[in-house]
C-alpha positions in Angstrom: 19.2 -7.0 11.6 18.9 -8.7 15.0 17.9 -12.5 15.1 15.2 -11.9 17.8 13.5 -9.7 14.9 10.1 -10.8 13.3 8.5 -9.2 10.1 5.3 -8.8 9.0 4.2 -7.9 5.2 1.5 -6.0 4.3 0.3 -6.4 0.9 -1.7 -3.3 -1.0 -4.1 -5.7 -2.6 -5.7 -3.5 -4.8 -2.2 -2.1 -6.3 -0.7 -5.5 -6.5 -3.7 -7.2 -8.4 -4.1 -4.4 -10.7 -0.6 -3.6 -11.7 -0.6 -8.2 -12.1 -3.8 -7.7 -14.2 -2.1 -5.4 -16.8 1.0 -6.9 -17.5 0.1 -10.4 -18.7 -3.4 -11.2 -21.3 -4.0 -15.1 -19.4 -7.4 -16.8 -19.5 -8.4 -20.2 -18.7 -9.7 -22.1 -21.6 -13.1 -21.0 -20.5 -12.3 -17.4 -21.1 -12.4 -16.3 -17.6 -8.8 -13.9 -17.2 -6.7 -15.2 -14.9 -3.7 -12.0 -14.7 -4.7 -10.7 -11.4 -4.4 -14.1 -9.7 -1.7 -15.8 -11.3 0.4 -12.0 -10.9 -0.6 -11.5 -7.8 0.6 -15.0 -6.0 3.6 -14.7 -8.2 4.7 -11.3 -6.9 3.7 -12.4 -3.5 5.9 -15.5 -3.9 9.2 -13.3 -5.8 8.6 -10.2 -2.8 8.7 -12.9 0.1 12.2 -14.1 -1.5 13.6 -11.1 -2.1 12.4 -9.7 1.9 13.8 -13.0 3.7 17.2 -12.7 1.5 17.6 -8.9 2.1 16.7 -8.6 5.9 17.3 -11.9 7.1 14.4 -11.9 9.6 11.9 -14.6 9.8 8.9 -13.6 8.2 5.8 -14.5 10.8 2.5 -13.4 8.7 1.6 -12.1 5.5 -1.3 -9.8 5.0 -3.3 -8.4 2.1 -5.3 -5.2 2.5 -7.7 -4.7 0.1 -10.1 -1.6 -0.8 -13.5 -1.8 -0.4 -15.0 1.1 -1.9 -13.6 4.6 -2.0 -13.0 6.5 1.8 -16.4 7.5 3.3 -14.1 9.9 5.4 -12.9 11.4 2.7 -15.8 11.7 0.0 -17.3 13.3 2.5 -14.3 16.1 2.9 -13.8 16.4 -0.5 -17.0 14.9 -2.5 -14.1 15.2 -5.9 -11.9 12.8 -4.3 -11.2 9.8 -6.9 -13.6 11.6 -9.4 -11.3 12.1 -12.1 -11.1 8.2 -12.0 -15.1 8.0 -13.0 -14.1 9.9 -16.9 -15.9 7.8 -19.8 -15.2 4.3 -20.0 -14.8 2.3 -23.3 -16.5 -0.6 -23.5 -13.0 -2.2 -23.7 -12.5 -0.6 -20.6 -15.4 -1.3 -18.7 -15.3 -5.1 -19.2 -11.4 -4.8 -18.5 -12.4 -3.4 -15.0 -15.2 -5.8 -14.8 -12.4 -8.9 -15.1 -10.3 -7.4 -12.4 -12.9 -6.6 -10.0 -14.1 -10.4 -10.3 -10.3 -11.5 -9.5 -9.8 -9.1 -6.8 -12.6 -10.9 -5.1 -11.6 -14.3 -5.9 -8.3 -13.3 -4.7 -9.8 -11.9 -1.4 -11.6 -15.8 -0.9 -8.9 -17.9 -2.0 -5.6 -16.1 -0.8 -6.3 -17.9 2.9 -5.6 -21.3 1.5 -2.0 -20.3 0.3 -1.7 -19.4 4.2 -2.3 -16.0 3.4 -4.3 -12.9 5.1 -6.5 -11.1 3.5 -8.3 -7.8 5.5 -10.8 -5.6 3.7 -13.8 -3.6 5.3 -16.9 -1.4 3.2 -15.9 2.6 3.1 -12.8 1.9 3.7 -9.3 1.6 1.1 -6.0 -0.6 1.5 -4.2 2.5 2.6 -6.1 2.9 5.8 -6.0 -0.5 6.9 -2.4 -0.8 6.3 -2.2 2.6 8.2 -4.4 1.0 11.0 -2.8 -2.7 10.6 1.0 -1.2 10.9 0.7 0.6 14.3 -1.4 -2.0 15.5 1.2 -4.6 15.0 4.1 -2.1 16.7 2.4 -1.8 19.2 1.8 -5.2 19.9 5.0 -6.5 19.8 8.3 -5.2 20.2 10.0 -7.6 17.9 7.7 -7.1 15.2 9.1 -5.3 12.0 6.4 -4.7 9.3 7.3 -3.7 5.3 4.5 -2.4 3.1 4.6 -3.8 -0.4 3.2 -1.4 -2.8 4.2 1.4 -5.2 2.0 3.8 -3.8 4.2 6.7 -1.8 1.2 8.1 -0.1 2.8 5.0 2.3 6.0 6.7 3.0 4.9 9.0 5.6 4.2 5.8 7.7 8.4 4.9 7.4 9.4 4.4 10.9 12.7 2.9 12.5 10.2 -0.1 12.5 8.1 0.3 9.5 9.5 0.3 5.8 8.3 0.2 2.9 9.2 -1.8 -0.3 8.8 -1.3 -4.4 8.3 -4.7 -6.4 9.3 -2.6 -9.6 11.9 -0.9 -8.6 13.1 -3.4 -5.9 13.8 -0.9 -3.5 13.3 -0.8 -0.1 12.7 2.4 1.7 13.7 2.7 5.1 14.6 6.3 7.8 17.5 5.6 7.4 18.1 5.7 3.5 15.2 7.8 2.7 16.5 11.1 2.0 19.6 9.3 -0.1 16.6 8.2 -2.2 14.1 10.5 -3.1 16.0 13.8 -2.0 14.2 14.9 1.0 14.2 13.4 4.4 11.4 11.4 5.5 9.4 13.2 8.3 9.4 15.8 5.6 7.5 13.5 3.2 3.7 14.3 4.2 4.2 17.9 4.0 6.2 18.3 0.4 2.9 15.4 -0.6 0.4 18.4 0.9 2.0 21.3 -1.0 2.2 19.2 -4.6 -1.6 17.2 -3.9 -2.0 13.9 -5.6 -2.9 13.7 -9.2 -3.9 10.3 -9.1 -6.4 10.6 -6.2 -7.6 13.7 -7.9 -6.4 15.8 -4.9 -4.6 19.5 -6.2 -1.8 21.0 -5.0 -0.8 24.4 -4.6 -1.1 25.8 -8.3 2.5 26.3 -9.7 3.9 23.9 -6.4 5.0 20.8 -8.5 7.6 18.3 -7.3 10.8 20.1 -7.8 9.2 23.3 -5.5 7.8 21.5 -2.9 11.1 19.2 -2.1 13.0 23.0 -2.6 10.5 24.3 0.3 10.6 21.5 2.6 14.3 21.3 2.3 14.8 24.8 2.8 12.2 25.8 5.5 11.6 22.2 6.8 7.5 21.5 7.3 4.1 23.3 6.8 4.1 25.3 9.4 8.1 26.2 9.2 7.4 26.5 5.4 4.9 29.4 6.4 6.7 30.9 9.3 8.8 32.2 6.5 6.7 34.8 4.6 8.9 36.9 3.4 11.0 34.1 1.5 7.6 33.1 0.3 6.7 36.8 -1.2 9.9 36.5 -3.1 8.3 34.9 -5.8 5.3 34.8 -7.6 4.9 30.8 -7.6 5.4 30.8 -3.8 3.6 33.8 -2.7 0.7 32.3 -3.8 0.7 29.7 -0.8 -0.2 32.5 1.2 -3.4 33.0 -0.3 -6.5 32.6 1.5 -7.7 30.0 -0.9 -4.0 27.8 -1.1 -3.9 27.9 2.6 -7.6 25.7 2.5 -6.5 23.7 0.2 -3.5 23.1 2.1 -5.4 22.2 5.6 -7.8 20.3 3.5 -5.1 17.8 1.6 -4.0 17.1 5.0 -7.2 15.6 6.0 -7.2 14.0 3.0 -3.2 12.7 2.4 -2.7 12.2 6.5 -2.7 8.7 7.3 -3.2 9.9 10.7 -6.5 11.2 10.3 -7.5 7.6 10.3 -9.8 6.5 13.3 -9.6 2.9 13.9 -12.1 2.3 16.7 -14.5 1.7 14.2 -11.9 -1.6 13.0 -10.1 -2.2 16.1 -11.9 -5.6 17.1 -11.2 -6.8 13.6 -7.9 -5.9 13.6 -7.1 -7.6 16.4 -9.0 -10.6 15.5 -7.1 -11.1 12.2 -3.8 -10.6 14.1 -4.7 -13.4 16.3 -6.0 -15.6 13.5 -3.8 -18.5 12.7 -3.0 -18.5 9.2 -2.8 -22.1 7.5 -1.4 -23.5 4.3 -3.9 -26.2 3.0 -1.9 -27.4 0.3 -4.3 -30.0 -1.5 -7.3 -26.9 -1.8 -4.4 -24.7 -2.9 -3.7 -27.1 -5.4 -7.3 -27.5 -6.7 -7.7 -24.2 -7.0 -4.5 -23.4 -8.9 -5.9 -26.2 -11.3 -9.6 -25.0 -11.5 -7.9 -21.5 -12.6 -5.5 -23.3 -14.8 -2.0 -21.9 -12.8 0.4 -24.4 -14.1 3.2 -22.5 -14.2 2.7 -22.6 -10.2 1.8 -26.3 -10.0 5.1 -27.6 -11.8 6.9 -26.0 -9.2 4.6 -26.2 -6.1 7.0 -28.1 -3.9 9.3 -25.0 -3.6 6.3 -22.9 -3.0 4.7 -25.1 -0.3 8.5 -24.9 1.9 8.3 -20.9 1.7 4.6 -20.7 2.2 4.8 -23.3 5.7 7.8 -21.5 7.1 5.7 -18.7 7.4 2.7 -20.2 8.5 5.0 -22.0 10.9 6.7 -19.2 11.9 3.4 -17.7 13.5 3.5 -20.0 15.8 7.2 -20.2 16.6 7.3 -16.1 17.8 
């Protein structure tokens, strides 16, 4: 990619702290868990390697979006949404969600003193500022290139010749231009095919009978919603499609995109702060960094804290520098 290029990562806090928090059991020798943080900074330090290496553009900020309650927007369209994550909690469980919530915030405090953003706002979830904090920094600059880190694909619809999106597990990165290569349907076709098959995970339905393998074979073969519909007699064909038709599917279908649509999101009510973190100089204070990696017992990150503190100052310099 082009030299005058600058990139900007957006971290899905909540998805990379909790996917940290459940593949390591570490607590200090106080018993407080430590697997969000220590998982988180470590991804964050791994991901920023493997981005400088594979695009070879300086990276100038790093930003982590974190949810702050589930979407008011969205509880309100669909008072289910989430829901089927509020099922009966062990007791296990419940202090297993009480540990992550307690690191997610420490995370949110301390992240700043590695020279690290960190955005978050009440009603609102990662996936809308991200939304909001992408096209807000496209728009500012025409250099700037922007990757979102997280596994979630509800971020795929925001893939842009300037935006792309990148998988820590898989190590992938997911650009418009190798898209369809990837996941078998092209990218502007992503938000639709994500309409007709719903969201398990959010507790969103799809069309009933529309699973993964339908939906790509509609939007492949009739392009988006509306081309998908245009074709009714296709549709009649068969039982499993016909039933789009329906007066109840075609709800469902206009109410998933309210839900699912990224661009549903109104950020007036964020636009000061979004500019205001943009602006904010972000600065590596390497002796609090250090404390804190020693109050939470982080040696594995201390022994080795001279190669971190080179990677996490070229960014902070780079701020300045483009």
């Amino acid at each position: 990619m082009s030299n005058d290029k600058v990139l900007h990562i957006l971290f899905d806090g909540n998805n990379t702290a909790y996917r940290a928090n459940c593949t390591t059991e570490l607590y200090t020798s106080l018993g407080e868990r430590t697997s969000a943080i220590l998982g988180t900074l470590n991804i964050t330090h791994s991901t920023l390697m493997q981005l400088s290496k594979l695009l070879e553009i300086p990276v100038k900020e790093v930003i982590y979006a974190w949810d702050m309650g589930h979407s008011e927007r969205r509880k309100a369209i669909y008072p289910e949404y989430k829901s089927n994550r509020k099922k009966d909690k062990s007791e296990d469980d419940k202090i297993w969600l009480g540990e992550f919530i307690n690191q997610a915030n420490i995370l949110y405090e301390n992240l700043p003193l590695f020279g690290l953003k960190c955005f978050r706002k009440q009603g609102w979830e990662g996936d809308d500022l991200i939304s909001c904090l992408s096209k807000a920094i496209t728009k500012k600059s025409q250099n700037a290139q922007v990757v979102i880190v997280s596994t979630d694909e509800d971020f795929h619809q925001l893939i842009n010749d300037r935006v792309m999106v990148y998988s820590p597990i898989k190590q992938i990165l997911f650009t418009r231009e190798n898209y369809q290569s990837l996941t078998g349907i092209p990218q502007e076709l992503f938000l639709s095919y994500k309409i007709l098959k719903g969201d398990s995970s959010d507790g969103i339905d799809g069309i009933s009978g529309v699973g993964e393998k339908t939906a790509k074979s509609l939007v492949n073969s009739y392009g988006n919603l509306k081309g998908i519909l245009s074709h009714r007699e296709d549709l009649m064909k068969s039982k499993r499609t016909a039933r789009i038709l329906t007066a109840e599917s075609l709800a469902v279908l206009d109410r998933n995109d309210k839900l699912i649509n990224l661009d549903f999101v109104d950020n007036t009510p964020i636009q000061g702060e979004v500019e205001e973190l943009l602006s904010e100089i972000p600065i590596l204070d390497s002796r609090i960094a250090k404390d804190f990696l020693r109050k939470y017992q982080l040696s594995s990150i201390l022994i080795k804290w001279d190669s971190w503190a080179r990677l996490l100052s070229e960014v902070a310099d780079n701020f300045n520098l483009y």
